[in-house]
C-alpha positions as CSV (number, residue, x, y, z in Angstrom):
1,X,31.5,-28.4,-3.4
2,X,30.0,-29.9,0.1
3,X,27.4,-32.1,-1.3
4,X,26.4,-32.9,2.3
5,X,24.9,-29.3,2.9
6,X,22.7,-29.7,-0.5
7,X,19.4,-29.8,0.0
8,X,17.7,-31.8,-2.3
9,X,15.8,-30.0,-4.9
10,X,13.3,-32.7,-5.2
11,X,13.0,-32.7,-1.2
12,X,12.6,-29.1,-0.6
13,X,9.2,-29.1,-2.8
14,X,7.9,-32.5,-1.1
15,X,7.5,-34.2,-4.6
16,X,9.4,-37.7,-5.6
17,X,11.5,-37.4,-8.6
18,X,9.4,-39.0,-11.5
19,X,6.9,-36.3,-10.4
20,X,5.5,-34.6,-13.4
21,X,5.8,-31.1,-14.4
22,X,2.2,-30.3,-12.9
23,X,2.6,-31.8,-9.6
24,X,5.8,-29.8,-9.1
25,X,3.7,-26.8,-10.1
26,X,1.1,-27.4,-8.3
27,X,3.7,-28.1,-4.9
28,X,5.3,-24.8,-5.2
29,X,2.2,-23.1,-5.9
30,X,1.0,-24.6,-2.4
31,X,4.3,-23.6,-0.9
32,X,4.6,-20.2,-2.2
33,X,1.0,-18.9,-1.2
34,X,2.5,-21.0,2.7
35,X,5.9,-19.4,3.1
36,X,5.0,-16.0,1.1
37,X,6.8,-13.2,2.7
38,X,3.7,-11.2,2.4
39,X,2.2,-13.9,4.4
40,X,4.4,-13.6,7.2
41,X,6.0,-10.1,7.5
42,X,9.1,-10.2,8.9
43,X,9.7,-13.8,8.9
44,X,13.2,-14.3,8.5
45,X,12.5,-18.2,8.5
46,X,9.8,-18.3,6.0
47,X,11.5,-15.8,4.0
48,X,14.4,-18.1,3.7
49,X,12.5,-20.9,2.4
50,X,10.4,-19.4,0.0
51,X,13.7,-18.3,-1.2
52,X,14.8,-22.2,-1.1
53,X,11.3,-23.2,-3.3
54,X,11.8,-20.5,-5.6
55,X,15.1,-21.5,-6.7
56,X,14.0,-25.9,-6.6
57,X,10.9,-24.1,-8.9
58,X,13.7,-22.5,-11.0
59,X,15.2,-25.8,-11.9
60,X,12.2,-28.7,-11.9
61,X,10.0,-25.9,-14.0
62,X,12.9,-26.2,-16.5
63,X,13.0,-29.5,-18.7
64,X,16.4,-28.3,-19.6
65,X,17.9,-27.3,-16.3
66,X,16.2,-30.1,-14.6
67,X,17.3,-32.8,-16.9
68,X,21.3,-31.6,-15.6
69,X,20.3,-31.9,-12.2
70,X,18.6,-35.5,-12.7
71,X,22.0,-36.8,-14.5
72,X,24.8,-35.0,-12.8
73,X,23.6,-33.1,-9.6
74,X,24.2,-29.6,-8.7
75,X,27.7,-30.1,-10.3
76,X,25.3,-30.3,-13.6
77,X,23.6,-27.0,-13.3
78,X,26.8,-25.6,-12.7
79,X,28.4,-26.7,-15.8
80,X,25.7,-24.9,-17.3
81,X,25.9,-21.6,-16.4
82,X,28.7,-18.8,-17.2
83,X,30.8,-17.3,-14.6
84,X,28.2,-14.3,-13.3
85,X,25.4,-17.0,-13.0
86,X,28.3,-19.3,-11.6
87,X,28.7,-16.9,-8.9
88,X,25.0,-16.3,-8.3
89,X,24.8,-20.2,-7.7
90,X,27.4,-20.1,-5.5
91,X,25.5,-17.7,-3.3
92,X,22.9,-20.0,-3.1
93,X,25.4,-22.8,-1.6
94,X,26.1,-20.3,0.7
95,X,22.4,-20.1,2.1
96,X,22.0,-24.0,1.9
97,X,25.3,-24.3,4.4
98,X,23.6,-21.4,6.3
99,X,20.2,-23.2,6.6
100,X,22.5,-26.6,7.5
101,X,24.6,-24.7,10.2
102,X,27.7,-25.3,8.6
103,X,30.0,-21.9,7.8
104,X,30.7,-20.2,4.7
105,X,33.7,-20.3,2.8
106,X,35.1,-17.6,4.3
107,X,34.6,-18.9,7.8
108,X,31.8,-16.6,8.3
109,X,27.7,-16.7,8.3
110,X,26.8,-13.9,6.2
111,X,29.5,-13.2,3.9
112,X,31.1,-14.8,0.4
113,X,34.4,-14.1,-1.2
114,X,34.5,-14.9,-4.7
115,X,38.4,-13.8,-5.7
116,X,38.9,-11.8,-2.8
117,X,36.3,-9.5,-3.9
118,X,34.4,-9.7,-0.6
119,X,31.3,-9.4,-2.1
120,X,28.7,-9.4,1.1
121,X,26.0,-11.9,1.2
122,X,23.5,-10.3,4.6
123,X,20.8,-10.9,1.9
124,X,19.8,-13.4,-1.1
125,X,17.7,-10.6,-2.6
126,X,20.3,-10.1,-4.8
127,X,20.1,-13.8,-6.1
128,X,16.7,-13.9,-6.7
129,X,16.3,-10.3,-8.2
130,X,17.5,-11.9,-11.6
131,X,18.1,-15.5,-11.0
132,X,20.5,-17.5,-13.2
133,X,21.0,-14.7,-16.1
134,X,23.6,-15.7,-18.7
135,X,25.1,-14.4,-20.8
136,X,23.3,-16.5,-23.7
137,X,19.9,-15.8,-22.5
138,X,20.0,-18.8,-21.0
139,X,17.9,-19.8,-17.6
140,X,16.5,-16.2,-18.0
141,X,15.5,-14.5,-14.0
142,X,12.7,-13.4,-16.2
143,X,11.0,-16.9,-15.6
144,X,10.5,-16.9,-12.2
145,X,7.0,-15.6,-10.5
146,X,6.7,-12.2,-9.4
147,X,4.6,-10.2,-7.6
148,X,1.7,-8.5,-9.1
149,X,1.1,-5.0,-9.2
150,X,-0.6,-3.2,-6.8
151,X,-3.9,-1.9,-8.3
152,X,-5.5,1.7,-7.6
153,X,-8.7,2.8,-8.1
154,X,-11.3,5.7,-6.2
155,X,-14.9,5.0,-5.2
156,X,-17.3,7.8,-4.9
157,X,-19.8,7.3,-2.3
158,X,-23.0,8.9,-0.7
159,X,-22.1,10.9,2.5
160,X,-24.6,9.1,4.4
161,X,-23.3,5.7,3.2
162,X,-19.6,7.1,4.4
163,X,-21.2,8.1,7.9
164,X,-23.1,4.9,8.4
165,X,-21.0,2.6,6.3
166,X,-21.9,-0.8,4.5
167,X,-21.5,-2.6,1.5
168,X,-21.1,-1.5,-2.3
169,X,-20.2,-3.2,-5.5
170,X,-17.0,-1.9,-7.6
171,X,-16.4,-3.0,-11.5
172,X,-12.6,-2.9,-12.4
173,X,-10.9,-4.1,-15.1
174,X,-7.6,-6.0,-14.1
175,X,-5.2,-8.7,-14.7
176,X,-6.2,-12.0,-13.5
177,X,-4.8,-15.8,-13.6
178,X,-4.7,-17.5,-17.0
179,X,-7.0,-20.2,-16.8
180,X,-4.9,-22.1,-19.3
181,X,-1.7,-22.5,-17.6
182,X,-3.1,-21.8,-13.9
183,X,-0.8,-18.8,-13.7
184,X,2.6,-20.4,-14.5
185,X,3.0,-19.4,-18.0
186,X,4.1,-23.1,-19.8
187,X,2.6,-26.1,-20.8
188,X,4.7,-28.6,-21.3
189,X,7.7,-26.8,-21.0
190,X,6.7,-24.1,-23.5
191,X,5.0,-20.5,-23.1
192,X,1.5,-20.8,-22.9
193,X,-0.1,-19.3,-26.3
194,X,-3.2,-18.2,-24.1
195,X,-1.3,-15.5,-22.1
196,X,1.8,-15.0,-24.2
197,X,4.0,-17.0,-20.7
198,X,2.6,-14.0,-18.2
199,X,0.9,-16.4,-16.9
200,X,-2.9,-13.8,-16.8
201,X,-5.0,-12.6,-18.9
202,X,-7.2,-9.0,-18.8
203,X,-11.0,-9.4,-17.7
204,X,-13.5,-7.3,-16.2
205,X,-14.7,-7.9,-12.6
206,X,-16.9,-7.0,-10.0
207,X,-15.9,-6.6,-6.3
208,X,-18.1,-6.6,-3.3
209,X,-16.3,-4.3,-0.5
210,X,-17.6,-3.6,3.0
211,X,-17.6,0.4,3.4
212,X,-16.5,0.8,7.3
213,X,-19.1,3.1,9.6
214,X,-17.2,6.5,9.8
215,X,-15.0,6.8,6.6
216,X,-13.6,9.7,5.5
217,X,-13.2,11.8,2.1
218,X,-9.6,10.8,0.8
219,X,-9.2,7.4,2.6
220,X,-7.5,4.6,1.3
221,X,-8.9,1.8,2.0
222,X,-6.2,-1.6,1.1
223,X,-7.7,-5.2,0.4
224,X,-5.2,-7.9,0.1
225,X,-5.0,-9.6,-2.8
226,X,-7.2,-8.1,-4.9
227,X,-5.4,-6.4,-7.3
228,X,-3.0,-7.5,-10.3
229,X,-2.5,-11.1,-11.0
230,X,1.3,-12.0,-10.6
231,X,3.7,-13.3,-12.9
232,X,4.3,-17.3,-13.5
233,X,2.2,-18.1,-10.5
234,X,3.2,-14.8,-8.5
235,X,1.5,-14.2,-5.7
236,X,-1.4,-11.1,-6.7
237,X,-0.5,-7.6,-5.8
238,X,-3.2,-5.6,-3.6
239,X,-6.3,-3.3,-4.3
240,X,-5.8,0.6,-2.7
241,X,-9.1,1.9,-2.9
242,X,-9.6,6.1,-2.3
243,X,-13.1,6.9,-0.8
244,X,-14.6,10.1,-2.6
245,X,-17.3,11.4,-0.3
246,X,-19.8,13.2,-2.0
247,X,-21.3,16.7,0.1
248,X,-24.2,16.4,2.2
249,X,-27.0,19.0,1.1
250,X,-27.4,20.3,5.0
251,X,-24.6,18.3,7.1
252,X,-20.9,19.7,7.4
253,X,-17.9,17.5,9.0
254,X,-15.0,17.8,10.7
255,X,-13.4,14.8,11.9
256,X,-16.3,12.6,14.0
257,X,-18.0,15.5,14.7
258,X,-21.3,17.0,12.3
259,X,-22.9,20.4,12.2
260,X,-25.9,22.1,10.3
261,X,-27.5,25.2,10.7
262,X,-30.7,25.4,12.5
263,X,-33.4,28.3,11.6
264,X,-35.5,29.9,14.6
265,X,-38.0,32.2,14.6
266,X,-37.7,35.5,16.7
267,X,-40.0,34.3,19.1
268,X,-38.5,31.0,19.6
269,X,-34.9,32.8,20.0
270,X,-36.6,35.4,22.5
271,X,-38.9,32.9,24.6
272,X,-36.3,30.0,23.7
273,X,-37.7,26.5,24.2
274,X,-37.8,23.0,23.1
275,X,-37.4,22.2,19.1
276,X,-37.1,19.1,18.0
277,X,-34.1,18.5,15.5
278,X,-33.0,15.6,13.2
279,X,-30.0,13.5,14.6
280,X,-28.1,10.7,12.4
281,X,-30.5,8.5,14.3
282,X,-34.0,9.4,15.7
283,X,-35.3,13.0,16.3
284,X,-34.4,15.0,19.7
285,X,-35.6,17.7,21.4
286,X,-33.4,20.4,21.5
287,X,-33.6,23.1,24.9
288,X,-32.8,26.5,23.1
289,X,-31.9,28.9,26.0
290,X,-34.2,31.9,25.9
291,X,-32.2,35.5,24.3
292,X,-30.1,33.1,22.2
293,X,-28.6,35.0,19.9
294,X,-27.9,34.0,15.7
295,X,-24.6,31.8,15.3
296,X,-24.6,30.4,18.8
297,X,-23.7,26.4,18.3
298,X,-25.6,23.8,21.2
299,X,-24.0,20.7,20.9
300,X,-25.5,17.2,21.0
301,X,-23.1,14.9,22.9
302,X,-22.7,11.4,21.3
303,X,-24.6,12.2,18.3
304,X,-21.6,13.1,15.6
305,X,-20.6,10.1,13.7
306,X,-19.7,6.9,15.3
307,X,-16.1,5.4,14.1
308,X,-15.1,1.3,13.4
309,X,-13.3,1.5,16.7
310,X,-16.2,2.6,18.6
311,X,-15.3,6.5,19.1
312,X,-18.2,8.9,18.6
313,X,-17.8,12.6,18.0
314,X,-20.9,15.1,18.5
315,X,-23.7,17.0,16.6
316,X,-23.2,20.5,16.4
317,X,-26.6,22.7,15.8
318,X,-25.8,26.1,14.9
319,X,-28.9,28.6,15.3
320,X,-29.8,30.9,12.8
321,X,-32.3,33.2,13.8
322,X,-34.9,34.3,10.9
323,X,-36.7,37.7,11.1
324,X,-40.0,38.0,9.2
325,X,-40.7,39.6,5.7
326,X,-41.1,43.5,6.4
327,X,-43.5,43.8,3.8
328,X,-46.4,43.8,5.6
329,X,-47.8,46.3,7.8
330,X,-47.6,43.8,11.0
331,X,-44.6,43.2,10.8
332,X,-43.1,46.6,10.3
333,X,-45.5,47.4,13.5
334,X,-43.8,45.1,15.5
335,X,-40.4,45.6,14.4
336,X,-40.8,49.5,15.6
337,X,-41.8,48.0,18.7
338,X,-38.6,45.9,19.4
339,X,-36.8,49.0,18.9
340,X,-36.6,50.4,22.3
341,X,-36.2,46.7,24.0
342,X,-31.9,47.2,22.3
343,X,-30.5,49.3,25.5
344,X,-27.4,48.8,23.8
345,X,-25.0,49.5,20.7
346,X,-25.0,46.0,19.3
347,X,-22.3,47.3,16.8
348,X,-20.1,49.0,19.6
349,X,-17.3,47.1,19.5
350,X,-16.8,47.1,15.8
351,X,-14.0,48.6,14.8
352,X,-11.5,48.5,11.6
């Protein structure tokens, strides 16, 4: 074993070596939330060293495991483990001679060979999916911090608060940090009796969100760290929220664009004119072109719903023409006198 490419474990959290058990907690917390690689996505550097403080954790969290590697070394944590976890270490010495620039034991950079097996080493996922697992139950993986849980959840919202957006207040009931232990499961050395060594507890909370101008029904909206606590100081999981718009009594939509129906009078659709019709901001007049016939849609540039990034569909107004109650002498009156004013077959071109 080349002792020279060993980084000390001590070293790689920044603590001294009399440092008690809550200063090395509270230095890998710090690290961990630093070099996290959901903190820096694709990262191959940090990655590598939250890797590096995950496995100094492992051993200075440990009274047993660090008590072997205050007397004897790394040789001490060896002699402690069977030959699986033996092997597992021994991909770790592979990184540290990586992170030192010296080669593997095979000659190579990425690749150990433990009995001519071969066994490939372009990752250390593999050693920290279940870190130092013996046989015995000894030095468990099951004691190092995990990542919490994502956590989902749906918001139903006014279609006017969707279209305009803003802010709205969401109670969830979720896994947080144990305020005991601060998230890392032990006191002491020994499972914290508050949270059974998770290292959270259950609780109900409320959660301000910021509604963006312009969402949609079925958006998921994702906010970083908001969602389950993780394990033994873990860093939290996130919050996908799903937007449930609730129907607008006149409005329809279709993408950043609106419509409604507009009702006009005979006379108004004969004459046309100006109306003046609601927008999603002040009133408009609205030209209606004189023989306008029912279903015909004018469209309101500009005036649809206006997006987070600034795009703005358009209002659609789609005219209705009402006819007036027959039951009145007037009216029949004057729809006898309309009658000759059709010169054509208005159903002429129907045709099954």
């Amino acid at each position: 074993m080349e002792q020279s490419t060993q980084k000390d474990l001590y070293e790689a959290l920044g603590v001294s070596k009399n440092a008690s058990s809550d200063e090395i907690r509270k230095a890998y917390r710090k690290l961990a939330r630093k070099y996290h690689p959901d903190v820096n996505p694709g990262n191959k550097t940090a990655e590598d060293r939250f890797k590096e403080i995950s496995f100094a954790y492992e051993i200075l969290s440990n009274q047993e495991k660090r008590k072997l590697y205050d007397q004897y070394g790394f040789d001490g944590i060896r002699a402690g483990f069977d030959e699986e976890a033996a092997k597992q270490y021994r991909q770790y010495q592979q990184y540290q001679r990586r992170q030192a620039g010296g080669p593997s034991p095979g000659g190579g950079w990425a690749r150990y060979s433990s009995s001519g097996s071969g066994f490939a080493f372009d990752d250390l996922e593999d050693l920290f999916g279940d870190l130092f697992t013996s046989k015995e139950g000894t030095f468990r993986g099951a004691q190092r911090p995990q990542h919490g849980h994502d956590l989902h959840t749906s918001l139903s919202i006014d279609f006017m608060q969707a279209v305009r957006g803003g802010e709205t207040v969401i109670d969830l009931r979720k896994e947080v940090v144990c305020p005991t232990c601060q998230g890392m499961g032990q006191l002491n050395g020994a499972p914290c009796s508050a949270c059974a060594g998770s290292g959270r507890t259950a609780r109900r909370e409320k959660l301000k969100i910021k509604i963006p101008p312009g969402v949609d029904n079925g958006t998921k909206m994702r906010l970083s760290g908001k969602g389950q606590a993780g394990l033994r100081g873990g860093p939290p999981g996130n919050l996908i929220v799903e937007i449930k718009v609730r129907p607008h009594p006149v409005l329809r939509r279709k993408g950043l664009d609106l419509e409604y129906d507009l009702p006009v009078t005979v006379p108004e659709a004969m004459l046309g004119g100006q109306i003046q019709v609601p927008t999603l901001d002040t009133p408009v007049q609205l030209k209606i072109p004189s023989g306008i016939q029912s279903g015909r849609k004018l469209r309101l540039k500009g005036k649809g719903i206006r997006a987070k990034d600034g795009k703005t569909g358009d209002l659609f107004v789609k005219v209705l023409v009402q006819v007036p109650k027959s039951d009145t002498g007037e009216a029949r009156d004057a729809a006898e006198r309309l009658k000759p004013l059709y010169t054509e077959n208005v159903r002429g071109g129907l045709s099954l």
